[in-house]
C-alpha positions as CSV (number, residue, x, y, z in Angstrom):
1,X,-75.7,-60.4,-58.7
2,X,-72.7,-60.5,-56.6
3,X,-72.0,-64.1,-56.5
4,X,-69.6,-64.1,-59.1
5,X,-68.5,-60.1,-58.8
6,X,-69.4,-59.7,-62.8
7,X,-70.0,-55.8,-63.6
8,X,-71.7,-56.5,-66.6
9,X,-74.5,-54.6,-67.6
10,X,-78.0,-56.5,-66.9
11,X,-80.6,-55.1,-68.8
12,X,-84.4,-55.0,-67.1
13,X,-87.8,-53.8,-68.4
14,X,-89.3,-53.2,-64.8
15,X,-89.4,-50.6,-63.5
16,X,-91.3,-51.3,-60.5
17,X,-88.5,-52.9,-59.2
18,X,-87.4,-51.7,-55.7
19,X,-82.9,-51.4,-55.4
20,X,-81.5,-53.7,-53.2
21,X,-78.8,-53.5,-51.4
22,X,-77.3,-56.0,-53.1
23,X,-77.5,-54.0,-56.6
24,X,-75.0,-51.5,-54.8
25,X,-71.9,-50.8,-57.3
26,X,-73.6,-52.4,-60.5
27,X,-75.0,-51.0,-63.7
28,X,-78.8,-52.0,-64.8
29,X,-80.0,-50.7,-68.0
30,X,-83.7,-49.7,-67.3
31,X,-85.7,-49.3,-70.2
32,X,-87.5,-45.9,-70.9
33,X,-90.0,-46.8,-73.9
34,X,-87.3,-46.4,-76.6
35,X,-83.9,-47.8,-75.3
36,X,-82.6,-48.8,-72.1
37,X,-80.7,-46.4,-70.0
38,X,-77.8,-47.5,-67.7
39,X,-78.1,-46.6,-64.2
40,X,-74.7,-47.0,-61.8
41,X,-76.2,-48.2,-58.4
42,X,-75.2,-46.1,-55.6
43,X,-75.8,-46.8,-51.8
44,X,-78.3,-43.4,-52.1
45,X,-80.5,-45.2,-54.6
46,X,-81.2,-48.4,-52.2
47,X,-85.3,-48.4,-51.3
48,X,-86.2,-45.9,-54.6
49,X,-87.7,-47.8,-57.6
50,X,-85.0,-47.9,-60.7
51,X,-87.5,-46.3,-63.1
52,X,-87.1,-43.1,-60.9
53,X,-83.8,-42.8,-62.4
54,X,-84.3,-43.6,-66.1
55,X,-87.0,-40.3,-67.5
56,X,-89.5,-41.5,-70.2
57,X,-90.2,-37.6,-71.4
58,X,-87.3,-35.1,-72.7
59,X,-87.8,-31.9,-71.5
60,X,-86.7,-29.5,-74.0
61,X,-87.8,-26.0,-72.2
62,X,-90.6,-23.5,-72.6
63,X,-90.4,-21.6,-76.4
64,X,-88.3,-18.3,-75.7
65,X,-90.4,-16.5,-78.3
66,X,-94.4,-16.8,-76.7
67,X,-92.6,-14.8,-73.6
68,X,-91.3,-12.0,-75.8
69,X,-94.8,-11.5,-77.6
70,X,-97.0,-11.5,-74.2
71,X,-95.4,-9.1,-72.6
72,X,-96.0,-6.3,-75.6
């Protein structure tokens, strides 16, 4: 990845794979089920897996309304 010092976006369907040191300061596009997401590769990330930074599920919140109608 740094041979050339290109910070193009590489796009990857594993997410298994561990970070490098070496992906330090790069983008990957890890793919969540639907689309790929780009992750920027900080020094932080290096030993974590990259689909730890790319969610598969949107979390929209609990329903405001159920909590009104329990507590009466």
């Amino acid at each position: 990845m740094n041979a050339s010092d290109e910070k193009k976006v590489v796009k990857t369907w594993s997410r298994a794979s561990t970070i490098l040191p070496d992906f330090v300061g790069h983008t990957i596009a890890v793919h969540d089920g639907r689309k790929h997401v780009p992750v920027y590769i900080t020094e932080d990330m290096v030993g974590h897996k990259l689909g730890e930074f790319a969610p598969t599920r949107l979390f929209r919140g609990h329903n405001k309304s159920d909590k009104a109608t329990e507590l009466q």
